[in-house]
N, C-alpha and C positions, 0 to 999 in steps of 0.2 A: 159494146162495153156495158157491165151490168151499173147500174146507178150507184152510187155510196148508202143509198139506202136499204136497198133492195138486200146489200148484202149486211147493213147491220140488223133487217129483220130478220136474218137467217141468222147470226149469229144470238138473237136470243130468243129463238125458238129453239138451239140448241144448249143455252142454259137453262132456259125454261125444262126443256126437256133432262135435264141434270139435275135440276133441284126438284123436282116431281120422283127424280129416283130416290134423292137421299130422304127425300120427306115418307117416302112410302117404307123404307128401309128403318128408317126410325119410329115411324109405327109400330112395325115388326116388333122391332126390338122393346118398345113401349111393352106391346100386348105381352111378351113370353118375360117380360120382367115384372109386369101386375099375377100373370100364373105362378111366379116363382113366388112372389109376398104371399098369394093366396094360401098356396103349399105351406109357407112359413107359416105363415099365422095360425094356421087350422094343427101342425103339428106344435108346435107349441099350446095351444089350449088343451089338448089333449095330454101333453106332460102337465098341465097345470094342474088339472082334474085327476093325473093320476097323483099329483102329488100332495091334491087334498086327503083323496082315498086312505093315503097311506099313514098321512096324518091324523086323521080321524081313527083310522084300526089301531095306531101306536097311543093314540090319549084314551082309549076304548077297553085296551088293557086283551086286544084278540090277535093282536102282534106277539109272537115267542121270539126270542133271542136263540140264535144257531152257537152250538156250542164252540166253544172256541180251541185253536186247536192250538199244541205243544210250535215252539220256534221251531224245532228242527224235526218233521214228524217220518223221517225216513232214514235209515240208518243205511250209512256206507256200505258201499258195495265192494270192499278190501279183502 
């Protein structure tokens, strides 16, 4: 007959072994959630930069205005 103890050391080497998953699994998930901020962050400065760009060529006076077109610029096809 195995001990009472014998069998609570096996039963938390199988939670030990349980929480070694979930800790390695949330790692995981750590690391591809710090790639996604990175991805974010780096697209976003690049909008911001272009929207200096944009800024500056419109105070710059090298920005043209596209003409603008009639409401209704296609006539029925009746």
């Amino acid at each position: 007959m195995p001990a009472p103890r014998d069998g609570q050391i096996a039963r938390l080497k199988e939670d030990n072994s349980a929480l070694r998953a979930r800790v390695s699994a949330r790692d995981a998930e750590i690391a591809e959630l710090k790639e996604f901020r990175k991805r974010a962050l780096s697209q976003l400065a690049v909008q911001h930069a272009e929207l200096h760009r944009l800024r500056r060529q419109f105070a710059d006076g090298t920005v043209r205005r596209l003409p603008t077109q009639p409401s209704a610029p296609f006539s029925s096809c009746s």
